[in-house]
DOFITOR-991537 format. One line per 5 residues: number of its first residue (from 0); their letters; for each residue x negated, y negated, z of N, C-alpha, C. Coordinates in nm, 4 decimals, padded with zeros to 6 digits. Atoms other than C-alpha are relative to their C-alpha. Example, Ala and Ser with C-alpha at 12.3 -4.5 7.8 and 13.67 -1.06 7.14 Angstrom:
0	AS	-00.0890 00.1190 00.0000 -01.2300 00.4500 00.7800 -00.0900 -00.1200 00.0000 | 00.0820 00.1190 -00.0060 -01.3670 00.1060 00.7140 00.0770 -00.1090 00.0730
This chain:
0	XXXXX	00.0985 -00.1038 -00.0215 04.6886 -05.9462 02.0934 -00.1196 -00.0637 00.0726 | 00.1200 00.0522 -00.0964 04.4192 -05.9854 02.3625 -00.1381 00.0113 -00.0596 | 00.1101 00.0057 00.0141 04.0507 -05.9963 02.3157 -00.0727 00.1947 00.0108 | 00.0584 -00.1599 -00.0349 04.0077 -05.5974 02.4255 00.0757 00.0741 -00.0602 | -00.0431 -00.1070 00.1087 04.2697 -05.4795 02.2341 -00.0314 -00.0461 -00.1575
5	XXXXX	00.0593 -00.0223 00.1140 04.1259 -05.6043 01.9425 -00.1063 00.0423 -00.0648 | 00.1140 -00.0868 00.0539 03.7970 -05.5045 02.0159 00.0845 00.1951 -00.0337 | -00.0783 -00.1153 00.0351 03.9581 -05.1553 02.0101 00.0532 00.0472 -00.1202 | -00.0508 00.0160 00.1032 04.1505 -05.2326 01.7135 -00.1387 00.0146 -00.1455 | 00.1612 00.0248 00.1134 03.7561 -05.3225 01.5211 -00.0206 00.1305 00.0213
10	XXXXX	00.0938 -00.1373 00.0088 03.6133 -05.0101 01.6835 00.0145 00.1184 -00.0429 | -00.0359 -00.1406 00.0364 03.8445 -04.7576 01.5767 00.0392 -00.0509 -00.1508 | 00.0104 00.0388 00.1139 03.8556 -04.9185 01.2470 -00.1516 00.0515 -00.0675 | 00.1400 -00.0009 00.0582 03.4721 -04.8763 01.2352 -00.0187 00.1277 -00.0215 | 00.0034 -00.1520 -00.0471 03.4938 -04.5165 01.3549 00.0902 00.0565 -00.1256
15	XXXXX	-00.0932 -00.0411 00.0835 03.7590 -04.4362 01.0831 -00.1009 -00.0128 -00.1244 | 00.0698 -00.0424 00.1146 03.5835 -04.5379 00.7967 -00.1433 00.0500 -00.0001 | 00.1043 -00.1186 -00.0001 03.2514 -04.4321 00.8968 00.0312 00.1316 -00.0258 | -00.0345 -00.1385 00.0271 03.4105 -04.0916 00.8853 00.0437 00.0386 -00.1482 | -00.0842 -00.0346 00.1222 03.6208 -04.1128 00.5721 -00.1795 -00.0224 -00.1166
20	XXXXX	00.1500 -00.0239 00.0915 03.2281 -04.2172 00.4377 -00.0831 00.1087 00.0169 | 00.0957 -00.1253 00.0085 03.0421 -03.9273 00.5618 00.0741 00.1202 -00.0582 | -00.1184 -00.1320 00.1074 03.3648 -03.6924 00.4173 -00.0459 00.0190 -00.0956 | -00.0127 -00.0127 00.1257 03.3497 -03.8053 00.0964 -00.1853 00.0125 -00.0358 | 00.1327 -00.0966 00.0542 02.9167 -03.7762 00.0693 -00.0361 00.1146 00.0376
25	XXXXX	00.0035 -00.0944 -00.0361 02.9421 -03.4970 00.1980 00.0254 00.1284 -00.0752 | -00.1442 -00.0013 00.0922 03.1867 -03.4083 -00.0680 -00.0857 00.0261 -00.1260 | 00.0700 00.0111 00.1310 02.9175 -03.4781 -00.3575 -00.0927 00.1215 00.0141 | 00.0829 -00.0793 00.0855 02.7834 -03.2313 -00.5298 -00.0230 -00.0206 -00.0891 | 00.0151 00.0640 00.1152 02.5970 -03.3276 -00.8056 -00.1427 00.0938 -00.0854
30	XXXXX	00.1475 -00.0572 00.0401 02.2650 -03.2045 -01.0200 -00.0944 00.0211 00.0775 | 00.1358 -00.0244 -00.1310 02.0233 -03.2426 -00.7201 00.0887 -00.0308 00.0842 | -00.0517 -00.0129 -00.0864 02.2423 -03.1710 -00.4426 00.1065 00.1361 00.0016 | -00.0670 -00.1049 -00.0485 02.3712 -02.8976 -00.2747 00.1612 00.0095 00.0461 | -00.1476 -00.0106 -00.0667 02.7393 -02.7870 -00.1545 -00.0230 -00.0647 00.1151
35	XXXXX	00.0107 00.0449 -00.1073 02.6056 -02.9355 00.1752 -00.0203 -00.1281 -00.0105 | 00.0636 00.1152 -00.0163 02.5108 -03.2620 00.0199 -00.1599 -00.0171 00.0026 | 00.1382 00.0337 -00.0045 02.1323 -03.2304 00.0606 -00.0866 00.0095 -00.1640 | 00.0418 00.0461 00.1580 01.9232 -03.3346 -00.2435 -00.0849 00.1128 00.0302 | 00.0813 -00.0533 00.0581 01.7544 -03.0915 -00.4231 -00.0555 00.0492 -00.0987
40	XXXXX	00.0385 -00.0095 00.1473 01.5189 -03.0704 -00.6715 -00.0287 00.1018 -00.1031 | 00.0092 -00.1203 00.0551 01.4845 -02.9115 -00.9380 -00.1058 00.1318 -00.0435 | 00.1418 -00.0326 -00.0111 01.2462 -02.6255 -00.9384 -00.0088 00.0570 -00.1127 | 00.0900 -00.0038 00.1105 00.9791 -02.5365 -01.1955 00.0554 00.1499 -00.0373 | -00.0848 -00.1175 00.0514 01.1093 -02.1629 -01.2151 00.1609 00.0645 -00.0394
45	XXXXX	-00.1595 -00.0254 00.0208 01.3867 -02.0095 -01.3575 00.0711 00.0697 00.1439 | -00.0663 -00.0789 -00.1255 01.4769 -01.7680 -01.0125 -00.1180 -00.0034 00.1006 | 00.1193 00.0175 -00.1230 01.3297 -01.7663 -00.6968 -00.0365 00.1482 00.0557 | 00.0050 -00.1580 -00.0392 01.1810 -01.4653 -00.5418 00.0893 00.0943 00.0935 | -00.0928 -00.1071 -00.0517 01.4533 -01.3745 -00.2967 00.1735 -00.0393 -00.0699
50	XXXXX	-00.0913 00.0613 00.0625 01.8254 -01.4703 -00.3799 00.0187 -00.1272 00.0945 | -00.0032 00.1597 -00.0414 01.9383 -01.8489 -00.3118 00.0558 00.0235 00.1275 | -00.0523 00.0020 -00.1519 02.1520 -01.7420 -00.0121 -00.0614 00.0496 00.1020 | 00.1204 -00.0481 -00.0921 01.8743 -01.5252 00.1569 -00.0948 -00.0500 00.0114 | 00.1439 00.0544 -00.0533 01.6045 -01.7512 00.1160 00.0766 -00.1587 00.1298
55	XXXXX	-00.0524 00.1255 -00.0280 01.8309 -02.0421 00.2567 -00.0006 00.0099 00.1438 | 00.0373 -00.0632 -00.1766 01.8625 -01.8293 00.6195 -00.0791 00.0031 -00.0095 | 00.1512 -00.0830 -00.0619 01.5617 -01.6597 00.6439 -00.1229 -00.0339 -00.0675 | 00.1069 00.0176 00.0983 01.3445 -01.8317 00.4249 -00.1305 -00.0419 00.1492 | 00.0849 -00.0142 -00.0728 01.1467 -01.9083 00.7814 -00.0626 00.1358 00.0492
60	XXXXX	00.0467 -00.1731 -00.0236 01.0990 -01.5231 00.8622 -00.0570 00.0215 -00.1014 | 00.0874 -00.0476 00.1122 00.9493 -01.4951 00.5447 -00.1475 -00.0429 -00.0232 | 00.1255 00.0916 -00.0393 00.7002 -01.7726 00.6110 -00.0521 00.0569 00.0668 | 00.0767 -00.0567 -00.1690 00.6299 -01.6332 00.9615 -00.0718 00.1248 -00.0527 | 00.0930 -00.1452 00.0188 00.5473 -01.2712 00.8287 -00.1086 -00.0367 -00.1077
65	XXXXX	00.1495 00.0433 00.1203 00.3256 -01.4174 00.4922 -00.0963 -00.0477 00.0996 | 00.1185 00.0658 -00.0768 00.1588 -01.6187 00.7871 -00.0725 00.1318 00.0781 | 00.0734 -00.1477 -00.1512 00.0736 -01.2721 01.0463 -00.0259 00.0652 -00.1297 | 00.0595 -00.0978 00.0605 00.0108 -01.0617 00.7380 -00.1384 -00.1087 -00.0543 | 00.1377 00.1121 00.0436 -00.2640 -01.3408 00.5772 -00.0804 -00.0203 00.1093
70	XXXXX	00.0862 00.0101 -00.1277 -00.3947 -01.4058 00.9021 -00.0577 00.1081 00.0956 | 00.0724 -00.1240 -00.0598 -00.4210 -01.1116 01.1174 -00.0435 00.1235 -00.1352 | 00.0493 -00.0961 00.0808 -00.4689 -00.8782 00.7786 -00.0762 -00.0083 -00.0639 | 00.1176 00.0287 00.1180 -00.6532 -01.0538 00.5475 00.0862 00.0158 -00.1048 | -00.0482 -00.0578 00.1354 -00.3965 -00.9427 00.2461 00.1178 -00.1202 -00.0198
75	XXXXX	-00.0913 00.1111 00.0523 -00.2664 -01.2491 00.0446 00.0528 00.0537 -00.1310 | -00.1037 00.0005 00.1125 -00.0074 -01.2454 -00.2439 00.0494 -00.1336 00.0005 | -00.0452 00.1047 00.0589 00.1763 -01.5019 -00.4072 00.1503 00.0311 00.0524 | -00.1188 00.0371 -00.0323 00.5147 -01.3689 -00.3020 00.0183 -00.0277 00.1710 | -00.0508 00.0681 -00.1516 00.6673 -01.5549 00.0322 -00.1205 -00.1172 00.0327
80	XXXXX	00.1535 00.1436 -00.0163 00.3191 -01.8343 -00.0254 00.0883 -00.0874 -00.0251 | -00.0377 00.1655 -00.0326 00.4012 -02.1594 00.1125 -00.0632 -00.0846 -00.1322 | 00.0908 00.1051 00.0790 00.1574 -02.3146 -00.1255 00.0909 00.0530 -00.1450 | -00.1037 00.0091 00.0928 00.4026 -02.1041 -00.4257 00.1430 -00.0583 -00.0032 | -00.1189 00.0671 -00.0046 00.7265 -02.2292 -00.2790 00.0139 -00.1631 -00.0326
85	XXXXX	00.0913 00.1294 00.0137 00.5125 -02.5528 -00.2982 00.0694 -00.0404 -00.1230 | -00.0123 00.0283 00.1629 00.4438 -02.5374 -00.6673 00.1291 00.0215 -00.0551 | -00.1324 -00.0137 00.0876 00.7619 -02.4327 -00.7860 00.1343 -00.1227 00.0020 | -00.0456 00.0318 -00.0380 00.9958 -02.6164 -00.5549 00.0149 -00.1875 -00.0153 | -00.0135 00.0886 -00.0084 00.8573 -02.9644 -00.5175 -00.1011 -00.0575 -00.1031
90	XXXXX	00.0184 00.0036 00.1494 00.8666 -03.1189 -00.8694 -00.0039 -00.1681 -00.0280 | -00.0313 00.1078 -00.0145 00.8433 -03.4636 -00.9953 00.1267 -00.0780 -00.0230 | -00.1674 00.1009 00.0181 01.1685 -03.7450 -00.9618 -00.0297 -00.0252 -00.1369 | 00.0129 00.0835 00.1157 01.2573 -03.9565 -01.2003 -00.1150 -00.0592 -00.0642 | 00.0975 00.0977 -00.0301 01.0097 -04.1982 -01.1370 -00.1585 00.0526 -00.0511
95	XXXXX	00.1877 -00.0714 00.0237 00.7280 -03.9291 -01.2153 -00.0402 00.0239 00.1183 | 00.0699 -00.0525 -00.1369 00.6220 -03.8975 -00.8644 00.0303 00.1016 00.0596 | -00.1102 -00.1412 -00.0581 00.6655 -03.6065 -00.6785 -00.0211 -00.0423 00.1711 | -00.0621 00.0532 -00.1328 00.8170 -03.7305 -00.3071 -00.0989 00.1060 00.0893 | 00.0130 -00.0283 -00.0879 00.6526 -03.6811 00.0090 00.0756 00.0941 00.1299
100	XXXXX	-00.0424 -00.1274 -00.0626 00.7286 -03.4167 00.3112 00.1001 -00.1574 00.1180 | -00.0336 00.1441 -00.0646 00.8065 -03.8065 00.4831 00.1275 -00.0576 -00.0979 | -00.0735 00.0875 00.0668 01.0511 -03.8751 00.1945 00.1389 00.1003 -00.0235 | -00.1241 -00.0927 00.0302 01.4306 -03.7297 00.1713 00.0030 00.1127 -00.1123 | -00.0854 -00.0281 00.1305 01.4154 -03.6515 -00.1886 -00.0972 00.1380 00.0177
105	XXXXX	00.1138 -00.1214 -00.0056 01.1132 -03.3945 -00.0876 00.0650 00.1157 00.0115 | -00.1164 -00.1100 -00.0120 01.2644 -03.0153 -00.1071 00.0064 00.0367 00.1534 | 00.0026 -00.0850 -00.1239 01.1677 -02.9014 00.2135 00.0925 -00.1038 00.0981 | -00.0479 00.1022 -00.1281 01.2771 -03.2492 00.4177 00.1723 00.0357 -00.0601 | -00.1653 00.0607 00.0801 01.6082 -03.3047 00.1953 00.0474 00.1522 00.1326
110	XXXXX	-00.0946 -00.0983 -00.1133 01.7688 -02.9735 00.4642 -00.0430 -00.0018 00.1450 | 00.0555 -00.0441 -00.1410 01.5497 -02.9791 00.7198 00.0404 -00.1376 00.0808 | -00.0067 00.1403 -00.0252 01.6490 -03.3633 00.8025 00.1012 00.0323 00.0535 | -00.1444 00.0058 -00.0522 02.0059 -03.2836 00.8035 -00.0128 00.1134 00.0677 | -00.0148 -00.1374 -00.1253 01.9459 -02.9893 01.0234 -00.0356 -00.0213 00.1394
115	XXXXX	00.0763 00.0435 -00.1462 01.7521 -03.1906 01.2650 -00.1638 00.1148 00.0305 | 00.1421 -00.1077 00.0059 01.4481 -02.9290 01.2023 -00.0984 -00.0595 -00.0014 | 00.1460 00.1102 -00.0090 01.0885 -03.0928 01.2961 -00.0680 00.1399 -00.1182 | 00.1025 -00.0996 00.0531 00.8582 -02.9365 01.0112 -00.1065 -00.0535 00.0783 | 00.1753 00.0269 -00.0812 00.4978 -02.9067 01.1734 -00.0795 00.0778 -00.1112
120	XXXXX	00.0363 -00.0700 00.0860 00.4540 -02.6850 00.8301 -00.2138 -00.0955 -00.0842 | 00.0831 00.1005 00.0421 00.2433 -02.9999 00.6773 -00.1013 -00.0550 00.0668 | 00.1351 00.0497 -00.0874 00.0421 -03.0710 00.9536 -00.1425 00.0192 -00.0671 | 00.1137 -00.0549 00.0634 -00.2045 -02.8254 00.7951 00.0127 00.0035 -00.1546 | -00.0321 -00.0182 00.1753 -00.0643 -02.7630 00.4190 00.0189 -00.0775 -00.0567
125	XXXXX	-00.0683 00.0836 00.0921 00.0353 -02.9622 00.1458 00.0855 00.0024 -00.0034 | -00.1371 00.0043 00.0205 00.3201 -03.0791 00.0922 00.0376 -00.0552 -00.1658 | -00.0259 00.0147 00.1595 00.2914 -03.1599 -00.3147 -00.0901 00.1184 -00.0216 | 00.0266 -00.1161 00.0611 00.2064 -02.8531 -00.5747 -00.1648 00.0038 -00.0418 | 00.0919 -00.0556 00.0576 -00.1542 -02.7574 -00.6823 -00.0343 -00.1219 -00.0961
130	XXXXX	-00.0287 00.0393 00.1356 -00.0959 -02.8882 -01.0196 -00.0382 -00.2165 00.0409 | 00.0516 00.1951 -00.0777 -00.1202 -03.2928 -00.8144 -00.1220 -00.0230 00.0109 | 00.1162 00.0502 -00.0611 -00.4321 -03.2637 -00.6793 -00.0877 00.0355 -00.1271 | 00.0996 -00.0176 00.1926 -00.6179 -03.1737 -01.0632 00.0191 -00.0781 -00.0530 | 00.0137 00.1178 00.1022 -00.4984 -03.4721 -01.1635 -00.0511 -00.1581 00.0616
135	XXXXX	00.0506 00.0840 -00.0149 -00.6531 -03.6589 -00.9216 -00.1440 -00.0329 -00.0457 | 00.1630 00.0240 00.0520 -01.0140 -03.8564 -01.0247 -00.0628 00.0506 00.1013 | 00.0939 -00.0883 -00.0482 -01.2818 -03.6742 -00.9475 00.0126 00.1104 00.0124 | 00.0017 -00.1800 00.0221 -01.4651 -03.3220 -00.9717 -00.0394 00.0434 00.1371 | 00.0159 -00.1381 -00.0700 -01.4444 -03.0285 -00.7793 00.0168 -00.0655 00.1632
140	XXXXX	-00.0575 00.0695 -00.1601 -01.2638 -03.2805 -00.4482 00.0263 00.1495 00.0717 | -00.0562 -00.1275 -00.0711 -01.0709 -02.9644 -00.3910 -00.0156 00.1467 -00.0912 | 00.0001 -00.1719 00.0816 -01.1094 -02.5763 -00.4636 00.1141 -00.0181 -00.0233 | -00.1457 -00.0462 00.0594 -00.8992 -02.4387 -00.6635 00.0151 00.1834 00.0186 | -00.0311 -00.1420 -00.0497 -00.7741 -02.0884 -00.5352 00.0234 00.0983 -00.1663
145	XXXXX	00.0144 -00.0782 00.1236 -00.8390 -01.7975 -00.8366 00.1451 00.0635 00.0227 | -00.1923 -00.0411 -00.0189 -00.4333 -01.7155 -00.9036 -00.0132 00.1420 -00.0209 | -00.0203 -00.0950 -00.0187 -00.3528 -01.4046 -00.7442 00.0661 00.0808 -00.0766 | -00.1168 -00.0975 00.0766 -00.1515 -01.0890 -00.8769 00.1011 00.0378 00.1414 | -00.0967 -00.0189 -00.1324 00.1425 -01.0773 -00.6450 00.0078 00.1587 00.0316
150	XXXXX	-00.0753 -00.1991 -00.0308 00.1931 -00.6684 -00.6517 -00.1531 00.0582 00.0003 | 00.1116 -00.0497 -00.0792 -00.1632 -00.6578 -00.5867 -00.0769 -00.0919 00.1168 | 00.0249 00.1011 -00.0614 -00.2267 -00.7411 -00.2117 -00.1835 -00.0211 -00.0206 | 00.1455 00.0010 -00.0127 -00.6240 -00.8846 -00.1624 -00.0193 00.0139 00.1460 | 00.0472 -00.0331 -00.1621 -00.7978 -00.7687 00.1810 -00.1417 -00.0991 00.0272
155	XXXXX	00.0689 00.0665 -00.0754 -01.0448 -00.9959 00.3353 -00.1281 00.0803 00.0231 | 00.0366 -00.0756 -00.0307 -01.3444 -00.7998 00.3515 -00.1681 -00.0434 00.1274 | 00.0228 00.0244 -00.0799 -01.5609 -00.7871 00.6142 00.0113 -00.0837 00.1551 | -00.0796 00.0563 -00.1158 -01.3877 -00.9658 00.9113 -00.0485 00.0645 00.1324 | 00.0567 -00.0278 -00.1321 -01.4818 -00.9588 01.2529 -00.1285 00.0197 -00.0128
160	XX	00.1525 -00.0573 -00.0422 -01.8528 -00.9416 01.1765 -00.0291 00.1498 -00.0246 | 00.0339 -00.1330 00.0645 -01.8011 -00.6255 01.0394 -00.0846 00.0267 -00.1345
């Protein structure tokens, strides 16, 4: 055997089991992980506000409209809030910490990674729950938002200089 057919021989060796390895994690489903493989944690509520398979599509259309109704209306609620999918969603590991929007085990990255999806969500928001930043030292660093009633929206009042 020559020198090129053995590289050949290595490369489709390499190519083989690389594959038979991404099969089988692929394969795991476990407590924090999905049928797809992507880790996820476990969240703080018992059900989520839409069902698991409709928020999983469209859970960005839901974002997008909470964002144009909050912004151009003025009328916030708690259901379809980034900052509730927040709190509920991204919970602490093992370890006690609760993972970064930079770290796999985070809820939002753990799909959006393997999707190839850039979040730009975090640019502006948090990416850990409420409940984090109260336990950092020191008073009154950050407001704390007075917790809404979801089935009653709030209007913004006076806007535009009105």
């Amino acid at each position: 055997m020559n020198s090129r057919q053995l590289s050949k021989l290595l490369l489709t060796s390499a190519l083989l089991l690389w594959s038979i390895g991404s099969i089988a994690a692929s394969n795991y489903t476990g407590p924090n992980r999905d049928a797809s493989g992507n880790i996820v944690p476990t969240p703080k509520g018992e059900q989520c506000v839409e069902p698991t398979a409709d928020m999983r599509a469209n859970h960005m259309e839901y974002l997008k409209h909470k964002r144009d109704v909050t912004m151009h209306q003025g009328i916030r609620s708690k259901k379809h809030s980034l900052v509730e999918c927040i709190n509920c969603h991204v919970t602490p590991g093992e370890n006690g910490k609760v993972a970064r929007i930079t770290d796999e085990k985070h809820f939002c990255a753990s799909c959006h990674q393997a999707a190839s999806v850039t979040l730009d969500c975090f640019e502006c928001h948090a990416d850990r729950p409420e409940e984090y930043f109260s336990k950092l030292p020191g008073k009154d660093i950050f407001a704390r938002i007075p917790a809404l009633d979801s089935t009653k929206p709030y209007v913004a009042l006076n806007r535009g200089g009105e």
